[in-house]
N, C-alpha and C positions, 0 to 999 in steps of 0.2 A: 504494500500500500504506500501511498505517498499522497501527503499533504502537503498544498499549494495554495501559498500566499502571496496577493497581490494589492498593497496598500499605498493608496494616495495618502491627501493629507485631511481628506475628509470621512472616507469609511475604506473598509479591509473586507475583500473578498476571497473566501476559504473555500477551497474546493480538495475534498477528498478523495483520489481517484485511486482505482484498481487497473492496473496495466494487464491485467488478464482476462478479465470480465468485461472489461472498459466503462466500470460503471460509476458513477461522481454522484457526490453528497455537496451539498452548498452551504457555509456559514456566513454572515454577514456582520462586523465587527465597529465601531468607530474609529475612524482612521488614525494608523501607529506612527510617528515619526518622531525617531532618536535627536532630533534636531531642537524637537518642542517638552521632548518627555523623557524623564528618567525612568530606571527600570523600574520600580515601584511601581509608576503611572501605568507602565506597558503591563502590567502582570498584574495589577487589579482589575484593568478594563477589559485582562483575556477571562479572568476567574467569573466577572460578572455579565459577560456577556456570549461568551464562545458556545455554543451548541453542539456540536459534533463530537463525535463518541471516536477515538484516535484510538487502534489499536496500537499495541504495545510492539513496538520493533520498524515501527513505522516512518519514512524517513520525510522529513521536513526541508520548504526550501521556501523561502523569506524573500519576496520581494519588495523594495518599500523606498517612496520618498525621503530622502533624508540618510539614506544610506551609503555615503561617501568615501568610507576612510574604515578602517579595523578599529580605529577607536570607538566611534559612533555603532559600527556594525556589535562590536562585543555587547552594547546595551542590549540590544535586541535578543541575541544568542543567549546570554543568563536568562533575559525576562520568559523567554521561549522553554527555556532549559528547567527555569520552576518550575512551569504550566505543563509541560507536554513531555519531561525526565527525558529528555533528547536533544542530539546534536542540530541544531538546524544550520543548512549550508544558507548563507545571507547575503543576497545582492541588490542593485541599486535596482527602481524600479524606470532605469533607461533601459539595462538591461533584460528585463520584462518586458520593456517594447521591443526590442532588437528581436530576441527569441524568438515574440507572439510573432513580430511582421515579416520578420527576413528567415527566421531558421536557421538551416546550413546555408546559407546564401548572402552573399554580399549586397547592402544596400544601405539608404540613410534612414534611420526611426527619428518618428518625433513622435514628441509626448506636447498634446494639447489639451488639458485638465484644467483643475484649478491651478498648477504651475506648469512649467513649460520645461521641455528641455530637447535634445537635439544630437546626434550623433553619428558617426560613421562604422559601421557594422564589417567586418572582415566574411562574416559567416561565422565566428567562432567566438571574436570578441570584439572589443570595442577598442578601435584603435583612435580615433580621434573626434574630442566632444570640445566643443564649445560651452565655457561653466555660464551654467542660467543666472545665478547671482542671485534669486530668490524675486520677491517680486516689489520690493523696495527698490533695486538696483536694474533689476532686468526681468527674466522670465514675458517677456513680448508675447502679445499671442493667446496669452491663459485667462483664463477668468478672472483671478485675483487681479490683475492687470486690466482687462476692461471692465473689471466691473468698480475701480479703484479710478477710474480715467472716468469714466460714469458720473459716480458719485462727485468728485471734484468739479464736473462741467455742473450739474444739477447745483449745488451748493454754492456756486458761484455763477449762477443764473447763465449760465451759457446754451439752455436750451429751450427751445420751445414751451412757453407758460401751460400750455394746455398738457404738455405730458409730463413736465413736472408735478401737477396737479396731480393724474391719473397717477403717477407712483407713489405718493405722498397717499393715495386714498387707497390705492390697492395694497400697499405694504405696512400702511398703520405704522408710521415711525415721523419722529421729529428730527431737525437738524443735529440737536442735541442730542439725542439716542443715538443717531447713526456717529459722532466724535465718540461717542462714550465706546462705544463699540467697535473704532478702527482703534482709539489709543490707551484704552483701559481692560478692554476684556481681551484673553487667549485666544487665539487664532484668526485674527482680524483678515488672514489672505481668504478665509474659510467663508465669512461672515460677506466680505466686497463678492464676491467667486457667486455665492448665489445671486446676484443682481444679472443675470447674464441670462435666465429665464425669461426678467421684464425685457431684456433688450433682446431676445427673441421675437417675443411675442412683440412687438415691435418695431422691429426691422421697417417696414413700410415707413416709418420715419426715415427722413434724409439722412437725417443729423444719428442717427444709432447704425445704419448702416455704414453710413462717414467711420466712426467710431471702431465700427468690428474692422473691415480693412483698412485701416491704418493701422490697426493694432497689429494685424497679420503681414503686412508692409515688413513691420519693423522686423518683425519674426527672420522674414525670407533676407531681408538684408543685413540684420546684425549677428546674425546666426548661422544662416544657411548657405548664407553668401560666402562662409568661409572654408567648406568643404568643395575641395576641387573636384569630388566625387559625383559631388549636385548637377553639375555640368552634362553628366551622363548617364547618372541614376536615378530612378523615379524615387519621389520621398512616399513615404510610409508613413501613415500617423495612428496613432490610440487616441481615445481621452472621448470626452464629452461634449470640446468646446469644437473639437475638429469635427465630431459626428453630426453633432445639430447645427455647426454653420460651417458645410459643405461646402453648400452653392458659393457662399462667397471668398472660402478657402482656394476654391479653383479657379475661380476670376483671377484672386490676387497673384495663386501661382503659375496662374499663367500670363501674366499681364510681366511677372519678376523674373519669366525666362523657365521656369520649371518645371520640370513634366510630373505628374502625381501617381502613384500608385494604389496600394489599399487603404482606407481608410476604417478602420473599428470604432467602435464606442468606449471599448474593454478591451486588456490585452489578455484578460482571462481564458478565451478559446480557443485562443492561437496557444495558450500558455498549458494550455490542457495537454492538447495534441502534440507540443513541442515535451512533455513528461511523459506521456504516453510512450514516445518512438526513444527518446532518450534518455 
C-alpha cells in the first residue's frame, strides 16, 4: 500500500492506493506547510482530522508547499513519523506537479494555486526553477497575488463603484475586516486567494479580466521567460487558478510566445498513476 500526499497551503489531499488492486481511499486535511507550522501544529491537525485507516508497513510520500530544504522537510517527516510510526519520503509540491504533468518525460510544470511556482523537468528531476519568493515578493499568477492586487485596486477605489458595491454585499466584510485579516490573522495568502471566485464570477468586467492577464503576463515573463526550455516545450500546469481561468491563460500564453500543454485542476491523478507505475 502507499499513501499519497498532496498539500497546498490551503487543504491536503490523501489518497491511499493499492498498486495491485488499483484501488484509492481519499482523505481531505487543512492545508500543511512547514513554512507556517511547527511540528506540533502539523501532528494535531493530522490527529484531529485524518480519516483513513493506514495499514501498518505502508509506505508514505509527502508532497507539500513549503517544502524547500531538509531542514523544513524534517518538520514534516517527525510530524508524519508520530501520526503514521513511519518513514515518509518528502518532497516539494513543484515536484508533485512535474511527476503528475510530465512523468518520465521532459517538460516545464507550473503550479497555478493559491501560490505559484515554475520549473524545468528532466523527466527525472528538477533541474532548473525559478524561486516564486512567496507572494509578498512574487508568486505572479496565483491567487494570493490576484486576489491581493484585487483587494488593493477595491480599497483604493480603482474600480468600478457598482462592483465594488456587489463585493462588499456578496462577501459581508468591511475595509477594516479585510486589514484585520491581511495583517493580523494567519495565512492572509489563504484569506486574499479566495477572492479569485468573485473575480471569476466576474470576468465580464473589463477591469477583473485586465486584472487576471496581467497577473498571468507577469507569470510568463518573470518566470517562464527564463527557461530556455519554454522556447520548445509546451508548459504544463496544476492548480485551481490555471483550471478555472483557462481561456484567459491561453490568450496570454499565446499572445507571450508559448505553446501550452495539459492543464489539471489537481496534480493528485497524475500523482496516482505516476505511484501506481513507480
Amino acid at each position: 500500500m502507499k499513501l499519497v500526499a498532496d498539500s497546498g497551503s490551503t487543504k491536503t489531499t490523501w489518497c491511499l492506493i493499492d498498486p495491485v488492486t488499483r484501488s484509492i481511499e481519499t482523505s481531505h486535511t487543512s492545508g500543511i506547510n512547514p513554512m507556517y507550522q511547527d511540528e506540533d501544529t502539523i501532528y494535531r491537525c493530522l490527529q484531529s482530522e485524518f480519516t483513513l485507516g493506514v495499514p501498518a508497513g505502508t509506505a508514505l510520500y509527502f508532497y507539500g508547499a513549503g517544502c524547500i530544504n531538509d531542514l523544513v522537510n524534517d518538520i514534516i517527516r517527525k510530524a508524519l513519523g508520530r501520526h503514521f510510526h513511519a518513514t515518509a519520503a518528502v518532497e516539494s509540491d513543484l515536484m508533485a506537479a512535474a511527476r503528475s504533468l510530465c512523468r518520465n518525460s521532459e517538460g516545464i510544470a507550473c503550479i497555478l494555486g493559491t501560490g505559484s511556482n515554475s520549473c524545468y523537468y528532466d523527466g527525472n528531476a528538477i533541474k532548473r526553477q525559478v524561486s516564486p519568493l512567496g507572494y509578498m515578493l512574487g508568486d505572479e499568477g496565483s491567487g494570493a497575488v490576484i486576489g491581493r492586487k484585487f483587494i488593493a485596486d477595491l480599497l483604493k477605489n480603482q474600480l468600478p463603484e457598482t462592483l465594488g458595491k456587489k463585493f462588499f454585499e456578496t462577501n459581508k466584510l468591511t475595509p477594516h475586516a479585510i486589514m484585520d485579516h491581511v495583517y493580523k490573522k494567519p495565512f492572509p495568502n489563504r484569506f486574499l486567494a479566495q477572492f479569485t471566485e468573485f473575480i471569476h464570477d466576474n470576468l465580464h468586467e473589463e477591469s477583473m479580466k485586465k486584472l487576471v492577464k496581467n497577473s498571468f503576463g507577469e507569470f510568463f515573463e518573470r518566470n517562464i521567460r527564463q527557461y530556455p526550455e519554454a522556447q520548445h516545450l509546451p508548459l504544463n500546469f496544476t492548480g485551481s487558478v490555471a483550471f478555472y481561468f483557462k481561456s484567459l491563460l491561453l490568450e496570454v500564453a499565446s499572445e507571450s510566445g508559448f505553446g501550452v500543454g495539459t492543464i489539471t485542476k489537481s496534480p493528485m491523478e497524475g500523482l496516482i498513476n505516476y505511484h501506481f507505475d513507480y
